[in-house]
Backbone as CSV, one residue per row, in Angstrom:
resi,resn,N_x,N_y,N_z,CA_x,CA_y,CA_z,C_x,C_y,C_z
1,UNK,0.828,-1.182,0.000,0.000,0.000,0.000,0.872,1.245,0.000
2,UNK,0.469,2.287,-0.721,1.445,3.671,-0.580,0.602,4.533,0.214
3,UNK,-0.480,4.215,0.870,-1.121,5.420,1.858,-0.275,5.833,2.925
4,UNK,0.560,4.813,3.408,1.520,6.005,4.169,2.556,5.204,4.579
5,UNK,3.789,6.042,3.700,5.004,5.057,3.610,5.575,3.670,4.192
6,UNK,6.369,3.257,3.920,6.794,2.033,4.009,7.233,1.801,5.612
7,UNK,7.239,0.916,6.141,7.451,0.398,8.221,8.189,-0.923,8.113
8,UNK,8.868,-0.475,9.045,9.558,-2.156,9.751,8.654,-1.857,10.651
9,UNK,8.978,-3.514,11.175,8.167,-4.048,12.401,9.451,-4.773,13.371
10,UNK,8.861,-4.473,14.566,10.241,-5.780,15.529,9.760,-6.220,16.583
11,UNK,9.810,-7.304,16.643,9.373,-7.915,18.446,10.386,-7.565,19.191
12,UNK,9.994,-6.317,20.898,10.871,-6.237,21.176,10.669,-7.250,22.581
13,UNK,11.172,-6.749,23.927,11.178,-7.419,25.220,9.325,-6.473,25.415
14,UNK,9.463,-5.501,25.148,8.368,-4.904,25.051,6.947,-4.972,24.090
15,UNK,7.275,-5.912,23.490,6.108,-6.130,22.692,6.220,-5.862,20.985
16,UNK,5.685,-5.380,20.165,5.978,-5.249,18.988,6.130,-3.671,18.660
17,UNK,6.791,-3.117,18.098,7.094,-2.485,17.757,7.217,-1.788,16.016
18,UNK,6.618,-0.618,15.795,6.548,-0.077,14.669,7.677,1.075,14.180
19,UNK,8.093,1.014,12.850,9.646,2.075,12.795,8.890,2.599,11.434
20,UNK,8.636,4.032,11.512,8.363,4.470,10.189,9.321,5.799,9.796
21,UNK,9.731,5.992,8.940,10.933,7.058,8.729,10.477,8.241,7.599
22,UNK,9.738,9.000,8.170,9.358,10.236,6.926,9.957,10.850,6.570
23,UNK,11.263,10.761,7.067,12.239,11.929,6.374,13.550,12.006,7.069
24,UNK,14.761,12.647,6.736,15.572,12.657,7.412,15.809,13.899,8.319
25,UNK,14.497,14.854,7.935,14.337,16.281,9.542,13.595,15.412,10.625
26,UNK,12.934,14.245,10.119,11.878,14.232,11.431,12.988,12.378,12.042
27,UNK,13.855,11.801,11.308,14.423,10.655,11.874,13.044,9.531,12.350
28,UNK,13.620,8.035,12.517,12.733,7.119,12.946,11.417,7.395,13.161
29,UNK,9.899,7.251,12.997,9.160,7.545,14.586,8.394,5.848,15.076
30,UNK,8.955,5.887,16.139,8.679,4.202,16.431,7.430,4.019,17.429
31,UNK,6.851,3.339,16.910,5.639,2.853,17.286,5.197,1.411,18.219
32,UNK,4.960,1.843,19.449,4.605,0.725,20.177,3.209,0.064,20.027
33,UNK,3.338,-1.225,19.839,1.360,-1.584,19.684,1.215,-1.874,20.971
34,UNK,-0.113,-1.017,21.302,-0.462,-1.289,22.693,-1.527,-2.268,22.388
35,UNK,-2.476,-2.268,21.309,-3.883,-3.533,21.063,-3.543,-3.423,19.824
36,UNK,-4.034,-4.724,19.281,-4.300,-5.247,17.875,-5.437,-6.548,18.269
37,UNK,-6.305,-5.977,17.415,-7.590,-6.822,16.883,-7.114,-6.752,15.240
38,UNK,-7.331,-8.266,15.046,-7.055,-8.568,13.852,-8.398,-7.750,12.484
39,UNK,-8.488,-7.254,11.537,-9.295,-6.335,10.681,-10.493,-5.652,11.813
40,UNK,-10.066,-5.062,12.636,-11.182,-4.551,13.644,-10.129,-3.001,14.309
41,UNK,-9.315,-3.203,14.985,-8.875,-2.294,15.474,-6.925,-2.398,15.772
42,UNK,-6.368,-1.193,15.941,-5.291,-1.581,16.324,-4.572,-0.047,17.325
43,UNK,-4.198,-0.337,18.478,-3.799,1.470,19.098,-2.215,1.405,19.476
44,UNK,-1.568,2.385,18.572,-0.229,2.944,18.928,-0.031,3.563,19.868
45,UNK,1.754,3.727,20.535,2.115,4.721,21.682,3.280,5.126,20.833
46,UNK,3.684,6.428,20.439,4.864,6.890,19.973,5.940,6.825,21.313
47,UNK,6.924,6.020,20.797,7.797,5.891,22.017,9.026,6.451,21.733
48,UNK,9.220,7.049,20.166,10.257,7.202,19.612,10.489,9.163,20.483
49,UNK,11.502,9.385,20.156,12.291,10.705,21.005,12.948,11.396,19.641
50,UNK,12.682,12.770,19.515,12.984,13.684,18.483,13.358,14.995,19.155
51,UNK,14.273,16.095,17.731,14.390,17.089,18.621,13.043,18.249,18.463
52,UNK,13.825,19.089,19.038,12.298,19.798,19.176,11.958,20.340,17.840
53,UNK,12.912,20.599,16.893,12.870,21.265,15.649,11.914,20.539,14.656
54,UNK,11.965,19.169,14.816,11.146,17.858,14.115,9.725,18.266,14.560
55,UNK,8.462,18.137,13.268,7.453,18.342,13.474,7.135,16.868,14.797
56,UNK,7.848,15.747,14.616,7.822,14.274,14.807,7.880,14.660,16.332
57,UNK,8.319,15.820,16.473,8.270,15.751,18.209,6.895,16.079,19.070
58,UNK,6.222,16.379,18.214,4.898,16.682,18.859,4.210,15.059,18.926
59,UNK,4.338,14.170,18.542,4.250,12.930,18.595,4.450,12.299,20.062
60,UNK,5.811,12.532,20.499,6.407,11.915,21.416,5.248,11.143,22.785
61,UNK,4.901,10.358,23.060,4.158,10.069,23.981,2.838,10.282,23.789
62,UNK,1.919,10.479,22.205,0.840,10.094,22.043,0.394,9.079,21.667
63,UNK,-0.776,8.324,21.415,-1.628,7.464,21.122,-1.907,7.567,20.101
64,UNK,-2.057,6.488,18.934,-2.654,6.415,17.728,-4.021,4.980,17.309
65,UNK,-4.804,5.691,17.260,-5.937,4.872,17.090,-6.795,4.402,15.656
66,UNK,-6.534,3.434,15.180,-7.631,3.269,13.786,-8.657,1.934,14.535
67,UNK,-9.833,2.002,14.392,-10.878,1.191,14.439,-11.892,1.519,13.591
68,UNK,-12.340,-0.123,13.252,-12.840,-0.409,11.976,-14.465,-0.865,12.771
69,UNK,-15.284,-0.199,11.748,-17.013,-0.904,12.700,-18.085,-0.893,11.580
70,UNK,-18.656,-1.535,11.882,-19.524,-1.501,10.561,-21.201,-0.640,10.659
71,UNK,-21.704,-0.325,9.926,-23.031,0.448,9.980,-23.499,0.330,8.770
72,UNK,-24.702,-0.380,8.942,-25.520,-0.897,7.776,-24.782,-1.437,6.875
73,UNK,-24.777,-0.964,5.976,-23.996,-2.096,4.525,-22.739,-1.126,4.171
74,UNK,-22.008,-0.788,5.507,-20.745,0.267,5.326,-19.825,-0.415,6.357
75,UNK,-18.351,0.317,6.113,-17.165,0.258,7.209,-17.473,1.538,7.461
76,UNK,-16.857,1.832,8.429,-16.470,3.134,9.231,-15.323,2.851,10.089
77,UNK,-14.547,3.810,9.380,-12.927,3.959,9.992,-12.953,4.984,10.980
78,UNK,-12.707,5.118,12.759,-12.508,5.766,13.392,-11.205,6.102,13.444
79,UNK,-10.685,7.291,13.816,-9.176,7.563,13.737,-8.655,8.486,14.931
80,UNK,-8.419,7.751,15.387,-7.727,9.117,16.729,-6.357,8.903,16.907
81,UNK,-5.737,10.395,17.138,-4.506,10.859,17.428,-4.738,11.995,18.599
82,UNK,-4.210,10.567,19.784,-5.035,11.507,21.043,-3.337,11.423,21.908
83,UNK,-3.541,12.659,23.016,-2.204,12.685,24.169,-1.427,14.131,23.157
84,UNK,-1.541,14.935,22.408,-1.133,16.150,22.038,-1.178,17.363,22.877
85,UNK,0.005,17.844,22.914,0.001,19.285,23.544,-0.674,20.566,22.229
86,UNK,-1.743,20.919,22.726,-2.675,21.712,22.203,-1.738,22.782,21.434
87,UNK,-0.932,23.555,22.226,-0.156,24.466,22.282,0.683,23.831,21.200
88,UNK,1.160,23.104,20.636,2.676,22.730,20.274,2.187,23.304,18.641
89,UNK,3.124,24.245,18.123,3.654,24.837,17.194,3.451,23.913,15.675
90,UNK,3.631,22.627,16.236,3.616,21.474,15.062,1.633,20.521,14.982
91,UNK,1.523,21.184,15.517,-0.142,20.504,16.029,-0.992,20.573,14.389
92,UNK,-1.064,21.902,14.031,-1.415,21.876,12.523,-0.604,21.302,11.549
93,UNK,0.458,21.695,11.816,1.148,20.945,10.476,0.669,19.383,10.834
94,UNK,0.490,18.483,11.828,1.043,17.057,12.071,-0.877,17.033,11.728
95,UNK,-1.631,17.460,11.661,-3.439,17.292,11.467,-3.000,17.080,9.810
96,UNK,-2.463,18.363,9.451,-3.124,18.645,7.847,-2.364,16.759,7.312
97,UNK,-1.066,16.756,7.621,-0.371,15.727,6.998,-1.127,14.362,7.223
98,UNK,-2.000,14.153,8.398,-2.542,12.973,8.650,-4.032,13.130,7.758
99,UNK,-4.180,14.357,7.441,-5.558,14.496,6.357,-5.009,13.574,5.054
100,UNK,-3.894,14.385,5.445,-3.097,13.978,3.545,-3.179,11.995,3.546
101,UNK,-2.360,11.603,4.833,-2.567,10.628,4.570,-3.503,9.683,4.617
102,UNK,-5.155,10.052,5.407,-5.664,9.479,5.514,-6.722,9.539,3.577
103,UNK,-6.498,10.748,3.402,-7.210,10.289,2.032,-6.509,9.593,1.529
104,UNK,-5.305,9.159,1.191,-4.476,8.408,0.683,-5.236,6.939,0.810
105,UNK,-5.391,6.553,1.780,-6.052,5.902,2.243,-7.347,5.001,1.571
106,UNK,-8.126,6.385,1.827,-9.222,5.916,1.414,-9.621,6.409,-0.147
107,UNK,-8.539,6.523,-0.797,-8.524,6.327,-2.512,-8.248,5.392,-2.419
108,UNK,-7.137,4.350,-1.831,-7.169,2.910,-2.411,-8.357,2.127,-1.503
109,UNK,-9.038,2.492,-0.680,-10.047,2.087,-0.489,-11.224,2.107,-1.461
110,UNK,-11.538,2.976,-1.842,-12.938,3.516,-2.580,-12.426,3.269,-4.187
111,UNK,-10.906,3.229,-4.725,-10.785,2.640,-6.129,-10.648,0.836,-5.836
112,UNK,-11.254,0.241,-4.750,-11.215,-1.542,-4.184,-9.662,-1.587,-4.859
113,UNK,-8.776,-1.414,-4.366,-7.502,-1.649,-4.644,-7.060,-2.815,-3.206
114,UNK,-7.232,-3.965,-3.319,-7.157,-5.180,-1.740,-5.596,-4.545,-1.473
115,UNK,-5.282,-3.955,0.002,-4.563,-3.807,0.411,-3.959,-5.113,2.096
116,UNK,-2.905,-4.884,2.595,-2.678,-5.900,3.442,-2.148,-5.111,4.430
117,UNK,-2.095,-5.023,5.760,-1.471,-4.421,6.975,-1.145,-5.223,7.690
118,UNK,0.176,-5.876,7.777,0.383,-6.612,9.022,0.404,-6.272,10.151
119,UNK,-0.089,-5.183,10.712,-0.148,-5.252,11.867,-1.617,-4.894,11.968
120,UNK,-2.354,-4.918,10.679,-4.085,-4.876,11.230,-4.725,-6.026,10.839
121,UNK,-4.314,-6.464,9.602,-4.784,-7.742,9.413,-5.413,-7.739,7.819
122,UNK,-6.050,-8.393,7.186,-6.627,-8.012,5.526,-7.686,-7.730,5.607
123,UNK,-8.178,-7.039,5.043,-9.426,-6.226,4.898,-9.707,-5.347,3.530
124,UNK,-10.783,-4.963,3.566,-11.260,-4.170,2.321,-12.584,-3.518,2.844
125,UNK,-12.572,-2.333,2.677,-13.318,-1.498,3.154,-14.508,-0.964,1.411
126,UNK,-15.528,-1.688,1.876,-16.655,-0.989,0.410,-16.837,0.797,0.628
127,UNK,-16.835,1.145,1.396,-17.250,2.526,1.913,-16.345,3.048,2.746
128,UNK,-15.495,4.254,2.723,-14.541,4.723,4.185,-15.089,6.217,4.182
129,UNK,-15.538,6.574,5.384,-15.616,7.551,6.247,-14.127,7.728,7.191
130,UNK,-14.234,9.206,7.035,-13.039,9.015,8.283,-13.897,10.423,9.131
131,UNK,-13.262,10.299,10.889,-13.381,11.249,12.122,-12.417,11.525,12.492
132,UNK,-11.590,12.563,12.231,-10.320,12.591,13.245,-11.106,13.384,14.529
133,UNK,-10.456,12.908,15.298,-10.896,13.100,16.806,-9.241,13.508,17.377
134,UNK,-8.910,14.717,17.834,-8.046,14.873,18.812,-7.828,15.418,20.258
């Protein structure tokens, strides 16, 4: 899938772990899975550490949420990116970019392009709504 770049994965002593690299201003941002439900839900903890200059630092110690639910003859993708300092300078920029990527998203959703997430499981969504909630 190209909705939002390419991830390692690692089992650590801590559980599994997500490494996604957007760039070389913002370095690593690594992702702890706190739940995974297989095509239903899955919630991140950014555990990764940036400097302050990196939009990636407004990240540091939030939560990332996608859950999947169904309503009538639809999916519905919930999306939260919750634990943000209101205040932080990078708060808009880090919304608009998760707009960017969530339509990404749901073009290969809505053109049925079967995508795979190993860490959510296979699925295909006939219909995507998205809520960002922060």
């Amino acid at each position: 899938s190209t909705w939002w770049g390419k991830h390692e994965s690692m089992e650590t002593d801590d559980g599994l772990v997500l490494s996604h690299n957007p760039g070389p201003e913002h370095g690593p941002v690594r992702l702890k899975v706190l739940e995974m439900v297989p095509e239903t839900r899955v919630e991140w903890e950014c555990i990764s550490t940036h400097p302050k200059t990196s939009p990636a630092s407004a990240w540091m110690g939030t939560d990332i949420l996608f859950e999947i639910s169904k309503q009538e003859n639809q999916s519905v993708l919930d999306f939260r990116h919750s634990g943000w300092v209101e205040t932080s300078k990078y708060f808009g920029f880090c919304n608009y970019h998760w707009g960017e990527a969530l339509q990404k998203l749901k073009g290969s959703v809505t053109a049925r392009v079967p995508f795979r997430f190993s860490w959510l499981g296979p699925w295909h969504i006939a219909l995507l709504t998205k809520r960002m909630i922060i």
